[in-house]
N, C-alpha and C positions, 0 to 999 in steps of 0.2 A: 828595369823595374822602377818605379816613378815613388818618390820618396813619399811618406804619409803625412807630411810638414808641407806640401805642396799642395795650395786649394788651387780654385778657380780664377782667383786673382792673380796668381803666382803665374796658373798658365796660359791665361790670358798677354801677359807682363812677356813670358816664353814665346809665345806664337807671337807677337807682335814684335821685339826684338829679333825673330830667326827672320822676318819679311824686311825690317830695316835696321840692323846692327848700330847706324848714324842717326838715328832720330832721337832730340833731346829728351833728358829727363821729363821737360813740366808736356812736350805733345804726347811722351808716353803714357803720363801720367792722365794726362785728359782723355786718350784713349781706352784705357781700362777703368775711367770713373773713382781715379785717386787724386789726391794733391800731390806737389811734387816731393817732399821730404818722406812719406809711407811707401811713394812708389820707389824711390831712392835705395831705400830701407830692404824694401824686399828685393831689389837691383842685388843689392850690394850681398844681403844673404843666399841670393840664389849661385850667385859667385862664389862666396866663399863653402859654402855646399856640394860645387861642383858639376851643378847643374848649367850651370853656363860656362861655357872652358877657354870660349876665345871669343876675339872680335876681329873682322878680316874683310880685306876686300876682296871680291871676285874678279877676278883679272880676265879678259880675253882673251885668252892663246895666240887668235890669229894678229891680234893686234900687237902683236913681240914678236912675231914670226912662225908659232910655233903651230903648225897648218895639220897637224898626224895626232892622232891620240890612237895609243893598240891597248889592247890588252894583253898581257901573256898570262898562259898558263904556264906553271912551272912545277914539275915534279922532282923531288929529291932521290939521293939513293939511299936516306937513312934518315929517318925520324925522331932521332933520337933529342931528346934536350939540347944538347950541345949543337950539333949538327943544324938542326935546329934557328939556334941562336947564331951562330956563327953566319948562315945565309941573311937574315933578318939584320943583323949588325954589318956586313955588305952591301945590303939593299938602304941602309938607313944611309949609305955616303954619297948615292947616285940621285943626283936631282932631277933628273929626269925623271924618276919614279917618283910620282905623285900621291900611290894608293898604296898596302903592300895588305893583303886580304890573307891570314891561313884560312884554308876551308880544310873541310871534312871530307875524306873519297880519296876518289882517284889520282885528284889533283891536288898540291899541296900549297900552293901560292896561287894567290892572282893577281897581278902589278895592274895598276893605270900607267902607261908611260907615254907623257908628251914628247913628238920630237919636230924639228925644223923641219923637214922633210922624211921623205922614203933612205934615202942614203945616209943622213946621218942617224936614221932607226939602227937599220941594217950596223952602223957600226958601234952603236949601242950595245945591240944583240952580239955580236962576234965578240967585241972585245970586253964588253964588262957583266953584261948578265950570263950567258953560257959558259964563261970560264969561272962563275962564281963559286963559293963552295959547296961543295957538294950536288950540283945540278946535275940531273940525270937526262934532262930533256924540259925543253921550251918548244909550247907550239902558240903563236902567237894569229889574233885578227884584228885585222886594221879596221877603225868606228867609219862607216860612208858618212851618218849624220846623228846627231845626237836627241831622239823625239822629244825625253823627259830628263830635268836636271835640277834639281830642288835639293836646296840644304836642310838639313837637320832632320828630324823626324816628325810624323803627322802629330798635331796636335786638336782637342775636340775647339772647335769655336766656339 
């Protein structure tokens, strides 16, 4: 839900920052038709608002080696708070898991997990996510190619 302190400026200032995280204050500023110190300004409060939560750069995968991306699906054998937490505070020590999604249904996780290859997935999967707690079953698919991949969320131009 988009906060009511947030005009057109703001998300203009949004959508242009989510396409170049690196571009200086005074071109942002020229691009949404401010000076640099207002657009600054609103920079700075949209940050501390929490509308902006990071800056980051997108990395390659294949260019580190990392050639696999799967998804698992992962179902638990108990829902409870704890149970819960305790898979979620497991999944938060594995770097290799890049996403950790609870959904609603059948399925109660869903991982993004990079890996080097098919074999070091595989012992991914064996030794640290299906021994994790409380996992009832993992059924995982390997991405062939990736069509759409866009950060952040749509914003109106």
């Amino acid at each position: 839900m988009a906060s009511p302190n947030i005009d057109d400026i703001d998300l203009q200032i949004l959508g242009e920052l989510q396409k170049d995280g690196r571009m200086t204050n005074v071109e942002l500023a020229r691009k949404v038709g401010l000076t640099a110190p207002p657009c600054l300004r609103r920079v700075r409060a949209l940050e501390e608002a929490g509308a902006i939560t990071s800056y980051h750069a997108v990395v390659a995968p294949a260019m580190l080696g990392y050639m696999i991306t799967v998804f698992a699906m992962v179902s638990l054998r108990s829902q409870a708070e704890a149970d819960l937490k305790a898979f979620e505070d497991h999944i938060a020590t594995l770097p290799e898991v890049r996403e950790c999604h609870m959904l609603n249904g059948e399925i109660d996780f869903i991982l993004k997990v990079v890996a080097k290859d098919l074999q070091s997935f595989q012992q991914f999967l064996t030794s640290k996510l299906t021994p994790a707690p409380n996992v009832v079953s993992v059924k995982t698919s390997l991405t062939i190619r990736t069509a759409k991949n866009l950060p952040g969320v749509p914003l109106p131009v």
